[in-house]
Phi, psi and omega in degrees: 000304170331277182354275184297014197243298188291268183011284163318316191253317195273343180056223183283359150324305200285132184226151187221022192219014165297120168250168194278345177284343190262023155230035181243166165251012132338299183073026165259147149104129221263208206266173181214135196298310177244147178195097147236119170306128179276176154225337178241137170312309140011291180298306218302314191304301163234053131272321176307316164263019147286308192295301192309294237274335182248018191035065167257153184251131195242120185242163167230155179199121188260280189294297200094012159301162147082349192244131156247099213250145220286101173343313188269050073111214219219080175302015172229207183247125194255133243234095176275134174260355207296335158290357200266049219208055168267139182258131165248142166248130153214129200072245166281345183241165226213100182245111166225158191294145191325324213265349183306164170254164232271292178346305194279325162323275193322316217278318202280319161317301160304300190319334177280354176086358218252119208218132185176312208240046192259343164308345189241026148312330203256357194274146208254036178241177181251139172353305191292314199305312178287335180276340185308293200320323170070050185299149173222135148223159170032062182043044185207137201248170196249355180286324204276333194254009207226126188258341183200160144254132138288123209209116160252135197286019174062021150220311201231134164283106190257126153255153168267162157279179159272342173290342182244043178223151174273098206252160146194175196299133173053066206180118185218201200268308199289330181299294199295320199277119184270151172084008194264126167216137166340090158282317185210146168226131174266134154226180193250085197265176161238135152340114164187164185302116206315328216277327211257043184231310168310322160321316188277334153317317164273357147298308176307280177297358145261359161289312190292330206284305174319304163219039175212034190260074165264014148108356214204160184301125201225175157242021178090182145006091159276007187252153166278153174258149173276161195303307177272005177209106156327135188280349157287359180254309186291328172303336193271323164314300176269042166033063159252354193288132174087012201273122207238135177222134172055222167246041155266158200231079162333095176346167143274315204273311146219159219260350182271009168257166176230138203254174161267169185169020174152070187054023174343159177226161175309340160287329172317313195270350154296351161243358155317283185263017134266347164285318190296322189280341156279307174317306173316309185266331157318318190274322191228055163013032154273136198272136174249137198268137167315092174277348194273169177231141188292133166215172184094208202273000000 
């Protein structure tokens, strides 16, 4: 009945021949039972209580960035936002739907004079996906820029202020909290020249391109940074860079990604990052925290 149920309302949305390798930017991650592209804050909504209501298990996945998702793929239903995903402006403020991408932000902004997010031009997730993450580069956070969230609490569609969501690196309220997902998010830009808001778009994209262009399918970061070190400056101490397990890969280019680089499998790469975390901790008795998130089966 679920089945025919997705059929019915999504029509050629609904797909049964999806694997996690072809929406992740990973390329990992085995086949999935259910897949539909939303388009309304609506669909989401009832899709989350068709899954409650027939006890199905349920993922939302906007970019597939940030994610390592399971060789033995998904008995349940995985939740696309990437149609889910309109910028509305007005004035200074800027509300966009989850599913939007950092990219289409950023590009869109400027065009609006609107200056704030241009360090997270290169990052290849989506609005919802980064604010759960409180996602950063080059020391500025999605947290620092966000005036309200729109959100359902798996009863009610709720908003926040930004003062009253709990945020820290790489870490927010919407990660920990079950049943909660991302509709929309406001944010709070500033006024500036078009000419000096590109510059800064081009700048933003020869630092990553200079030192975080590895060439090859990653999930971004798989370590958390520490108050004082990187977990990539300790990988690299302990002459791990370029160090291969399966077709998973230590970069060459930076030691905090871990690449795909021949058909990885989750498991290559689940062993990937225990060795590195004892080779870590053996040498500098440090613990390295996981920033990417595990899904599937």
């Amino acid at each position: 009945m679920f089945e025919k149920i997705l059929k019915k309302k999504f029509k050629n949305r609904f797909l049964k021949d999806k694997f996690f390798s072809e929406i992740t930017t990973f390329r990992i991650g085995g086949k999935i039972k259910f897949f539909v592209e939303v388009k309304k804050a609506k669909e989401i909504i009832f899709l989350i209580k068709l899954c409650k209501k027939y006890k199905i298990k349920y993922v939302i996945i906007g970019g597939g960035s940030n994610i390592l998702a399971s060789d033995e793929g998904f008995s349940g239903l995985v939740i696309s936002t990437l149609k889910f995903c309109k910028i509305k402006f007005s004035r200074d403020k800027v509300s966009a739907q989850s599913g939007a991408r950092l990219s289409a932000l950023v590009t869109q902004a400027k065009n609006k004079n609107l200056s704030g997010l241009e360090w997270a031009i290169s990052i290849p997730g989506t609005v919802g996906g980064a604010v759960v993450m409180n996602a950063g580069a080059f020391g500025e956070q999605m947290s620092n820029f966000i005036e309200g969230v729109v959100f359902f609490d798996g009863k009610k569609v709720r908003r926040l202020k930004r003062q009253d969501i709990f945020f820290e690196y790489r870490n927010s309220f919407f990660k920990n909290a079950k049943n909660v997902v991302i509709l929309t998010v406001i944010f709070g830009f500033f006024h500036e020249k078009i000419e000096k808001i590109q510059k800064n778009i081009e700048k933003y994209i020869g630092l990553r391109l200079k030192t975080q262009n590895v060439g090859l399918a990653s999930a971004g970061s798989i370590f958390k940074r520490m108050p004082n070190v990187t977990a990539a400056e300790l990988i690299d101490k302990a002459g791990l860079k370029g160090t291969k397990i399966g077709g998973a890969m230590v970069s060459t280019v930076h030691s905090g990604y871990i690449v795909n680089f021949d058909n990885a499998t989750n498991k290559d790469v689940l062993k990937l990052i225990d060795f590195i975390s004892k080779s870590v901790y053996n040498k500098y008795n440090v613990n390295l925290e996981l920033e990417i998130i595990q899904i599937g089966d």
